[in-house]
Backbone as a ProteinNet text record, in pm:
[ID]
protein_1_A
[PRIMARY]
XXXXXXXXXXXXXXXXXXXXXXXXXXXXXXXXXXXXXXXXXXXXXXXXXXXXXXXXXXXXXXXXXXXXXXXXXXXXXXXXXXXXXXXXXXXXXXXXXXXXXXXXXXXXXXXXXXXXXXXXXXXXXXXXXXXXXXXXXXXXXXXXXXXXXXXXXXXXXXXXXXXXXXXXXXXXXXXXXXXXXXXXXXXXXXXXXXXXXXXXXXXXXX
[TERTIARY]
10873.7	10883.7	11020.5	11082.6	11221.1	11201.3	11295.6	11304.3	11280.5	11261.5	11193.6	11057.8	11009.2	10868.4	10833.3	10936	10904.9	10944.6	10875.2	10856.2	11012.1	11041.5	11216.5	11164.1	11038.2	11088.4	11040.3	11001.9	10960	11088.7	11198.3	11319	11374.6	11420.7	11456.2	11442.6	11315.8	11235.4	11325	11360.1	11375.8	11533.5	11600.4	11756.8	11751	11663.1	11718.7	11668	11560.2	11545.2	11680.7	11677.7	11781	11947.9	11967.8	12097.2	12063	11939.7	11921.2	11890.9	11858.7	11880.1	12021.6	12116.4	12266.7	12305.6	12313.6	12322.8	12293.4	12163.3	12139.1	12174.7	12192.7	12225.7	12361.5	12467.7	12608.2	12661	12518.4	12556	12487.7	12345.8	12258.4	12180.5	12035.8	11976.3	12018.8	12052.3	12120.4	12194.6	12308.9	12458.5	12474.3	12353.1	12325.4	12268.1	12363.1	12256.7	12211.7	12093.5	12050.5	12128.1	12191.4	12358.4	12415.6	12424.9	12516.7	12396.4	12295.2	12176.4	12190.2	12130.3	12183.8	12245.9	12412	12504.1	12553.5	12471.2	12482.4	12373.7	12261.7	12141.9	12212.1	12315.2	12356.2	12296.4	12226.7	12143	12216.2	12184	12245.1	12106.5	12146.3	12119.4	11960.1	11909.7	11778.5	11694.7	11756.2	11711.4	11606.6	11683.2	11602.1	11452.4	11459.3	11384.4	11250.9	11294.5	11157.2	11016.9	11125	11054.8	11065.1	11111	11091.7	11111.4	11005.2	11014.9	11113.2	11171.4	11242.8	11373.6	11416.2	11490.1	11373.9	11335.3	11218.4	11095	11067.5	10960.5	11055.1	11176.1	11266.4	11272.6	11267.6	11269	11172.9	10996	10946.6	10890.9	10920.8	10832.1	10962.4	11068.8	11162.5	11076.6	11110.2	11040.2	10904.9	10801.6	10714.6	10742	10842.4	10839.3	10931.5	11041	11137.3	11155.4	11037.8	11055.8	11023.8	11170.3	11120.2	10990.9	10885.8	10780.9	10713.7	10711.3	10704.1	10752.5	10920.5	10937.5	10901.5	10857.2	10837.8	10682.3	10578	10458.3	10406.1	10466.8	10481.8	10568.6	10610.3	10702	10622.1	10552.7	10493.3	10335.9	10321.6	10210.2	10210	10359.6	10366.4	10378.1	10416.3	10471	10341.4	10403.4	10305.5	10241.4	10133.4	10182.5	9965.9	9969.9	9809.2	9759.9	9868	9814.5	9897.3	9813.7	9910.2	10039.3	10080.2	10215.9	10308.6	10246.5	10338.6	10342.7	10267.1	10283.4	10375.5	10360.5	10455.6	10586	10647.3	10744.3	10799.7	10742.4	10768.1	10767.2	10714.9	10687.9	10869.8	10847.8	10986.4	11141.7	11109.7	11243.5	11263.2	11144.3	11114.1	11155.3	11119	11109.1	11313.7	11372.9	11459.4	11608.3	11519.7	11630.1	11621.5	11526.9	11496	11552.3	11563.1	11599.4	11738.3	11799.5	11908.5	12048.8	11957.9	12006.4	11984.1	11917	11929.9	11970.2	12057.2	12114.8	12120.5	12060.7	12052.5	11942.4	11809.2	11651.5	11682.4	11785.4	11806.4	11853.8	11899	11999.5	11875.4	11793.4	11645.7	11551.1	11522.9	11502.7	11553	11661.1	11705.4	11682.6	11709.3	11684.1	11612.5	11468.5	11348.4	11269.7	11415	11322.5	11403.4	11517.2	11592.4	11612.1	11616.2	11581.6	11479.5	11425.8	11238.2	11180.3	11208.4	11123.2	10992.2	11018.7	10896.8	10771.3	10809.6	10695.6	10631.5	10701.9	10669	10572.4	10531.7	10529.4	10354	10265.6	10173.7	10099.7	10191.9	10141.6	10207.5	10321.2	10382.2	10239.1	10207	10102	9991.6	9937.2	9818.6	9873.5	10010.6	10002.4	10003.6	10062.6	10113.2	9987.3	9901.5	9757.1	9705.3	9649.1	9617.7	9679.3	9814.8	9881.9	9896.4	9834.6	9895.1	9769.7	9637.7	9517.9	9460.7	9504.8	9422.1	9507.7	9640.9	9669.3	9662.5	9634.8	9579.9	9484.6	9378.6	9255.9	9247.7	9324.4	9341.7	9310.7	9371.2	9420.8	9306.9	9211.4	9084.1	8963.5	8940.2	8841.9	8913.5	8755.6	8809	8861.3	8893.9	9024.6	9118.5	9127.4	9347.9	9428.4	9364.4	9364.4	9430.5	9395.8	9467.9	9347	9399.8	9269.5	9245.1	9136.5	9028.1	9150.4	9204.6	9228.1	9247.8	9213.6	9132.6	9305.8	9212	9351.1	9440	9434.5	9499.6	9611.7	9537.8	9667.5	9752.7	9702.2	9758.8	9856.5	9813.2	9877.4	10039.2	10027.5	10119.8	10232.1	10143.4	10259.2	10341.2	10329.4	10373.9	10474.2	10432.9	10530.1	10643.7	10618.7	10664.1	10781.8	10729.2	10810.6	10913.2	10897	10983.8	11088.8	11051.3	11148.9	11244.8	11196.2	11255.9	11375.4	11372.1	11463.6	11590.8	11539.9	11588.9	11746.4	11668.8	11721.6	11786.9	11742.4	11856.6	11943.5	11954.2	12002.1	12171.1	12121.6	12206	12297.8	12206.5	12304.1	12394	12335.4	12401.5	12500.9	12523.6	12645.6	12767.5	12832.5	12948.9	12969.4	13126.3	13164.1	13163.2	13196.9	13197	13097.8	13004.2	12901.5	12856.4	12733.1	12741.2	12704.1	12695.3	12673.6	12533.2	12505.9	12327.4	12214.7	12320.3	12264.8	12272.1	12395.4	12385.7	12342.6	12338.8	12292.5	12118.8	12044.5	11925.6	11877.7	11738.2	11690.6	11596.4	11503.4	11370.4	11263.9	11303.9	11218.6	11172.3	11294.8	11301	11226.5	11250.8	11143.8	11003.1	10945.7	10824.6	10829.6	10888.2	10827.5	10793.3	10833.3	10800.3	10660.6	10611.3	10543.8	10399.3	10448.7	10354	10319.4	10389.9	10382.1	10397.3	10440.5	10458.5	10581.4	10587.2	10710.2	10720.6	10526.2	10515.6	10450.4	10509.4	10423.6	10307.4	10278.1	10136.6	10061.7	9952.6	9871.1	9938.6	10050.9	10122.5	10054	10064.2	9941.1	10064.4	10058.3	10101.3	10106.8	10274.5	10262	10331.9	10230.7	10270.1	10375.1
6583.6	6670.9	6653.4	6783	6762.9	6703.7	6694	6730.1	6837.7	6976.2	7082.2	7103.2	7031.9	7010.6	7075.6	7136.7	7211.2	7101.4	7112.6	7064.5	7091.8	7030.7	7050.1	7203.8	7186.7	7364.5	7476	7488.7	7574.7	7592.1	7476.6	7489.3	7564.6	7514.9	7628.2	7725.4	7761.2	7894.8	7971.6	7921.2	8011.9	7977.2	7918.8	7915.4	8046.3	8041.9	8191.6	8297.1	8312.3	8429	8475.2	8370.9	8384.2	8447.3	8379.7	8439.7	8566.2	8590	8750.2	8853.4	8815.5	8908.5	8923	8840.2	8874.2	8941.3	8913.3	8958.5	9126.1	9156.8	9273.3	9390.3	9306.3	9372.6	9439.9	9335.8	9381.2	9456.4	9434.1	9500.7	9626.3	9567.5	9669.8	9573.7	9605.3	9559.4	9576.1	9667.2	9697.6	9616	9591.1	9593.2	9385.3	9330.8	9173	9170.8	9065.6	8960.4	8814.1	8782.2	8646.4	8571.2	8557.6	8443.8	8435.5	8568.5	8550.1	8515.8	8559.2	8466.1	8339	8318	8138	8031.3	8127.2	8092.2	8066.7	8174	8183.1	8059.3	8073.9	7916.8	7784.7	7762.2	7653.5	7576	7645	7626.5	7675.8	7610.4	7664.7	7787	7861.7	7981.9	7960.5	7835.6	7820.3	7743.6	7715.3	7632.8	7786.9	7891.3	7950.9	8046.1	8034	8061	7988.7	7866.5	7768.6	7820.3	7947.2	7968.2	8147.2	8180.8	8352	8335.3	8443.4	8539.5	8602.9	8687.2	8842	8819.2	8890.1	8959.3	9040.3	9145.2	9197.2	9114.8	9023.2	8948.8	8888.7	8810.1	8792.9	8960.3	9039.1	9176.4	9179.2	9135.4	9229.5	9124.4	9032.7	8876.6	8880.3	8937.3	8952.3	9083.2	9206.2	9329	9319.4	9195.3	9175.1	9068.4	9008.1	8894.3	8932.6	9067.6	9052.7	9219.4	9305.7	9463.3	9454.5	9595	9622.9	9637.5	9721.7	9755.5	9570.1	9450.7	9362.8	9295.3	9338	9295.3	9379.7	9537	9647.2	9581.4	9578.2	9558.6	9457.8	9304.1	9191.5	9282.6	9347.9	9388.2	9494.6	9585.2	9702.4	9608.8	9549.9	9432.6	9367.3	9360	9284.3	9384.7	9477.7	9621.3	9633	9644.8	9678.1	9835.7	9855	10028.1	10000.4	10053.1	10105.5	10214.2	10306.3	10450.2	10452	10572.7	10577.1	10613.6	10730.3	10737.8	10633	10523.1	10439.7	10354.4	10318.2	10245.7	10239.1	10402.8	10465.5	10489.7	10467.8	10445.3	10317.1	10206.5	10101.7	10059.8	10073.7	10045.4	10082.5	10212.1	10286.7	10169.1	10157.7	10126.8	9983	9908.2	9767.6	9732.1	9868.8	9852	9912.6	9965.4	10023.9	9881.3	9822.2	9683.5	9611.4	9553.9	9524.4	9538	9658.3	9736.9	9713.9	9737	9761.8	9594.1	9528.4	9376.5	9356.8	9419.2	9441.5	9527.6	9587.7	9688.5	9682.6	9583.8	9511.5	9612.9	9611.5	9638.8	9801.4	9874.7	10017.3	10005.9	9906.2	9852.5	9843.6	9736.4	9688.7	9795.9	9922	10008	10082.4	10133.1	10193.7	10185.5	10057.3	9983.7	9989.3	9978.3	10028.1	10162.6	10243.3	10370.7	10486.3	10411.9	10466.3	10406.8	10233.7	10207.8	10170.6	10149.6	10157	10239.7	10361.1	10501.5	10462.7	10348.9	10321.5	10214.4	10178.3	10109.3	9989.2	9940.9	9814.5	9829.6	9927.8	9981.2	9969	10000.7	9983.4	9829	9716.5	9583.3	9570.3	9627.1	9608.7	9642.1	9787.6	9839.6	9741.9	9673	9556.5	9430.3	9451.1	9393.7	9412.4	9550	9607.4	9640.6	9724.5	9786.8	9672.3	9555.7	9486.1	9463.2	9444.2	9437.8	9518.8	9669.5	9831	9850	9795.6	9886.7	9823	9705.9	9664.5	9756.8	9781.3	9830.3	9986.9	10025.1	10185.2	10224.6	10115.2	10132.4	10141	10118.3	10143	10246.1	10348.1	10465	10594.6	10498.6	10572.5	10583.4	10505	10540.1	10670.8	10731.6	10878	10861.1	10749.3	10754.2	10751	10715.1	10674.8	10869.9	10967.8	11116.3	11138.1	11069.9	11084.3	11184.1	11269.1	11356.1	11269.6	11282.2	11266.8	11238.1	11162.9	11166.8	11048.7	11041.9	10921.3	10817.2	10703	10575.9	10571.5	10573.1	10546.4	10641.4	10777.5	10907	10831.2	10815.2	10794.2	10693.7	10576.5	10439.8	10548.5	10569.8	10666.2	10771.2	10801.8	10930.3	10877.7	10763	10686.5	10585	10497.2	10466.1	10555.8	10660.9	10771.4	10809.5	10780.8	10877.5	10774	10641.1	10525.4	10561.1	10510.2	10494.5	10654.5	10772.9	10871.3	10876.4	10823.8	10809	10719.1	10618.9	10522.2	10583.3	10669.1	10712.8	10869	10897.6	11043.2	10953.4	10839.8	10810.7	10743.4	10679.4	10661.1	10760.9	10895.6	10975.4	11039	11059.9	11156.9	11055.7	10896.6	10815.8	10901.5	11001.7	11049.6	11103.5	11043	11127.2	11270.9	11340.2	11457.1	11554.4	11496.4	11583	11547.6	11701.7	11704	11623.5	11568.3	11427	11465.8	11592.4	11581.7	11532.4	11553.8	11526.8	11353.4	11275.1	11118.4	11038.1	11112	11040	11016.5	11131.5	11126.2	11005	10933.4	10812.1	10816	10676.3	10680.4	10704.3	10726.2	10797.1	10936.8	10976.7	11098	11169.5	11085.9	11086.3	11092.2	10933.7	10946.6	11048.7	11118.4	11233.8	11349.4	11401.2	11450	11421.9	11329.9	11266.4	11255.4	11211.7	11263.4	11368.5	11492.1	11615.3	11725	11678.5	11817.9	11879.6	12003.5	12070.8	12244.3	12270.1	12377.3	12404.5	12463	12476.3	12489.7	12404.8	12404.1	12543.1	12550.1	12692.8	12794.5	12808.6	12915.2	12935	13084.6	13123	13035.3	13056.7	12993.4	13135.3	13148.9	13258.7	13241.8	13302.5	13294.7	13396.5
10819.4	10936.9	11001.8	11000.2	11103.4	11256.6	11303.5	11450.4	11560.5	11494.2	11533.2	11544.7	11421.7	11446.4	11263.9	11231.2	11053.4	10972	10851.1	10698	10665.8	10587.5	10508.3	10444.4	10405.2	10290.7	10377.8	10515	10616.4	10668.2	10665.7	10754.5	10664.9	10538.2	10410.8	10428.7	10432.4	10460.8	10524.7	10638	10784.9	10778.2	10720	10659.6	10568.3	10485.2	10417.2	10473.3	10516.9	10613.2	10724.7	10809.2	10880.2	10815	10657.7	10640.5	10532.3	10501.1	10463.7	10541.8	10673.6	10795.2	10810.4	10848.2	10855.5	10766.1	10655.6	10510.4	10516.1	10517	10542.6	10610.4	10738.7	10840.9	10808	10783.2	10779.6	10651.2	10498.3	10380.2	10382.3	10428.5	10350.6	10279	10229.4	10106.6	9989.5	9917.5	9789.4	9766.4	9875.4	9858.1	9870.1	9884	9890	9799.1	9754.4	9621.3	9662.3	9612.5	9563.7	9628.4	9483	9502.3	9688.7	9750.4	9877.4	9948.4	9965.9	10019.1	10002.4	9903.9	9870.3	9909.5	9941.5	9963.5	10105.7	10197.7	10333	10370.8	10309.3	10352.7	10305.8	10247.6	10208.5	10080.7	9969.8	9902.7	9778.1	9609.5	9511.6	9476.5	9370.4	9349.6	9305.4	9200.5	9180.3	9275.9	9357.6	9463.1	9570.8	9579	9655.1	9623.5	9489.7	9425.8	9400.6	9452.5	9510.1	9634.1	9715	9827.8	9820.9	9732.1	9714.9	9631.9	9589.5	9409.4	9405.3	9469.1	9509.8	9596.2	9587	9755.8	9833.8	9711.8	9823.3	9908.6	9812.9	9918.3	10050.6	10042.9	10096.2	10219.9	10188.5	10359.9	10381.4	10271.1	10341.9	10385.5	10396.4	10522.2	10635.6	10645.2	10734.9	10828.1	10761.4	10841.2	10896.9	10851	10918.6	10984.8	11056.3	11087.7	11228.4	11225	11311.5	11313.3	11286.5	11331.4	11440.9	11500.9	11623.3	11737.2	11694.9	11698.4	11735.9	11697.6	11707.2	11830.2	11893.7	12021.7	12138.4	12092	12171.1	12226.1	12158.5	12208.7	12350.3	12279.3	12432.8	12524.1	12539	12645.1	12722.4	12641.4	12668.7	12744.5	12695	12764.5	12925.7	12935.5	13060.8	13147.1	13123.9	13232.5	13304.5	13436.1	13565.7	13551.9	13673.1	13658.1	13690.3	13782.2	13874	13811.4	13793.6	13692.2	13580.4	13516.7	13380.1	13367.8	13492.4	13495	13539.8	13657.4	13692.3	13565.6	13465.1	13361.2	13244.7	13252.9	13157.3	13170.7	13283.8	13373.9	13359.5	13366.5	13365.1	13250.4	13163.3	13008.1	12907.5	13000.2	12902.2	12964.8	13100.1	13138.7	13088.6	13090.7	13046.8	12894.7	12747.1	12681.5	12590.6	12716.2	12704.9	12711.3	12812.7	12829.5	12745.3	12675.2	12566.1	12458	12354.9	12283.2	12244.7	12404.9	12475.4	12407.4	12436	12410.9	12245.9	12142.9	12041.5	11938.7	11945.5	11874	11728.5	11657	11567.6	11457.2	11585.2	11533.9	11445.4	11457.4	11441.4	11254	11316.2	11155.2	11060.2	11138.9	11023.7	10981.2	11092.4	11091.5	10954.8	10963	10907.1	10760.4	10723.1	10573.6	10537.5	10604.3	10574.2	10518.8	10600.5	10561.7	10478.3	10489.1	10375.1	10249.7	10246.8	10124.9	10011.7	10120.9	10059.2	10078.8	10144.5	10164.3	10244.2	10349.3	10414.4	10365.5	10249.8	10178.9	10216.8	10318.6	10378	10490	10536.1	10637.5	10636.4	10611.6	10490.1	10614.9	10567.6	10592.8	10696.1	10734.9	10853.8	10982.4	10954.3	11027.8	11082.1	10960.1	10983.9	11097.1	11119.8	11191.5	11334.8	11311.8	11479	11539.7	11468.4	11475.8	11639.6	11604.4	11660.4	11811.2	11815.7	11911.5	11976.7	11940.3	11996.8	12075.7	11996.6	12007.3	12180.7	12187.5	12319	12469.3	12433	12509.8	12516	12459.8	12471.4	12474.3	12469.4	12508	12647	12726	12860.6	12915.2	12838.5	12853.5	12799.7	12733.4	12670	12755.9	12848.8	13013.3	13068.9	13124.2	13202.2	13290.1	13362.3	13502	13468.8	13325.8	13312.1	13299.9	13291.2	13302	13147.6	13074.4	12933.7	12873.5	12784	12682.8	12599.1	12562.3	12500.7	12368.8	12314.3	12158.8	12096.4	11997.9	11903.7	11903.7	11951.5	11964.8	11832.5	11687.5	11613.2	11656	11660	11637.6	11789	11894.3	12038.3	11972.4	11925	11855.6	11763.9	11690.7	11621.2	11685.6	11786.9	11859.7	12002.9	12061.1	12057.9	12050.2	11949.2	11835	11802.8	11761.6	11692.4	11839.4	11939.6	12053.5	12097.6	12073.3	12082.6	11954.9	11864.4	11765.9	11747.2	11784.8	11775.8	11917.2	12024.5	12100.8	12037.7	12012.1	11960.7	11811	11745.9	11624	11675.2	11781.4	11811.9	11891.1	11989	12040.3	11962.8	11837.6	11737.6	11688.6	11664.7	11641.1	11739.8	11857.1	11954.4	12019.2	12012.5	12065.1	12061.5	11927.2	11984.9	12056.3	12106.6	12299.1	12244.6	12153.5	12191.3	12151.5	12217.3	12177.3	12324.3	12425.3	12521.2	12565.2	12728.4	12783.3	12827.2	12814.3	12841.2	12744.6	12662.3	12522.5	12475.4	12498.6	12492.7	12683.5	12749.4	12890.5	12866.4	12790.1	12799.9	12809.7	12847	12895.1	12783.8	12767.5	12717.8	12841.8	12942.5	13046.9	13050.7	13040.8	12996.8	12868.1	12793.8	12684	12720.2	12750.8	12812	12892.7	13027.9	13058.2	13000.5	12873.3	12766.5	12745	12698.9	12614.3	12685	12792.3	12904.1	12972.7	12955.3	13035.9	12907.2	12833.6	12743.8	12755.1	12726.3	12728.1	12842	12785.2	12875.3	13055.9	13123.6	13268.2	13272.4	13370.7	13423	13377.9	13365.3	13373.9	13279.6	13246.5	13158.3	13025.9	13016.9	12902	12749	12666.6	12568.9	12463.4	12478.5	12378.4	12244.6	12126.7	12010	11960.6
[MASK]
++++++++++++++++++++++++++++++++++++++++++++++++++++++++++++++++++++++++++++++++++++++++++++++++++++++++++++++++++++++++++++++++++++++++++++++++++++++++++++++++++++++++++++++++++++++++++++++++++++++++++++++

């Protein structure tokens, strides 16, 4: 047992995790090998192979270990809020500072779903599921004024309304493109998300 309190091959462990997150981050998955893994943990090349099969097992115990969606939830947990709008209010701005201090999570993001086409995502889910569902059950009693719709899809759209700020927000950073367009908030979002798009009472025309 170290001084941390981990086993020598748990510390290993979390030596190569740690330098295939950097790794990643600054190459890409493709664009890292083995070897520079290895090399960044301080470890020779068969040595890491003691504690991963893969590179891929190597992301996909990373993407379940350090996806966004993972620091979003504790955060979305602690947020105050008496009603659902004050919650949702607080949730976004809470989950925005957050985010905010990681610019990193977009990167991990990204790798995921462009170089695995999402495939991780699967087991990633089994884990978020759990962490998502107690808090939107909140929102499933007839006082929170939410409709009637089944928690998974709620769990999903969501999700879905986070990470999509997140990923226009990436794109729309250049200055010259309009400032209404990169000022937007994740508040702003949530008010969306919460209100819709059309006026009160307005018939809805096709």
């Amino acid at each position: 047992m170290t001084d941390d309190g981990l086993t020598k091959g748990e510390r290993t462990r979390q030596a190569v995790m740690d330098a295939a997150y950097r790794l990643f981050l600054e190459k890409g998955f493709s664009a890292t090998s083995m070897r520079q893994i290895a090399e960044h943990a301080g470890l020779a090349l068969g040595g890491i192979y003691n504690h991963f099969a893969s590179k891929d097992e190597i992301f996909q115990e990373l993407i379940i270990d350090r996806h966004p969606y993972l620091q979003i939830f504790p955060v979305l947990q602690r947020a105050p809020g008496n009603t659902t709008e004050e919650f949702m209010r607080n949730a976004a701005r809470m989950v925005q500072e957050e985010l905010g201090r990681h610019p990193e999570f977009i990167k991990l993001m990204f790798i995921e779903v462009v170089e695995f086409n999402g495939r991780h995502f699967p087991k990633l889910f089994e884990t978020i599921f759990p962490m998502a569902l107690p808090l939107l059950q909140r929102f499933a009693s007839p006082e929170s004024g939410v409709r009637q719709i089944p928690i998974p899809q709620l769990v999903r759209a969501f999700m879905g309304f986070i990470m999509a700020f997140y990923l226009t927000e990436f794109l729309m950073s250049e200055p010259s493109l309009p400032s209404v367009l990169r000022e937007m908030t994740l508040e702003d979002f949530m008010e969306i998300f919460m209100y819709g798009i059309l006026e009160p009472h307005n018939p809805e025309h096709l």
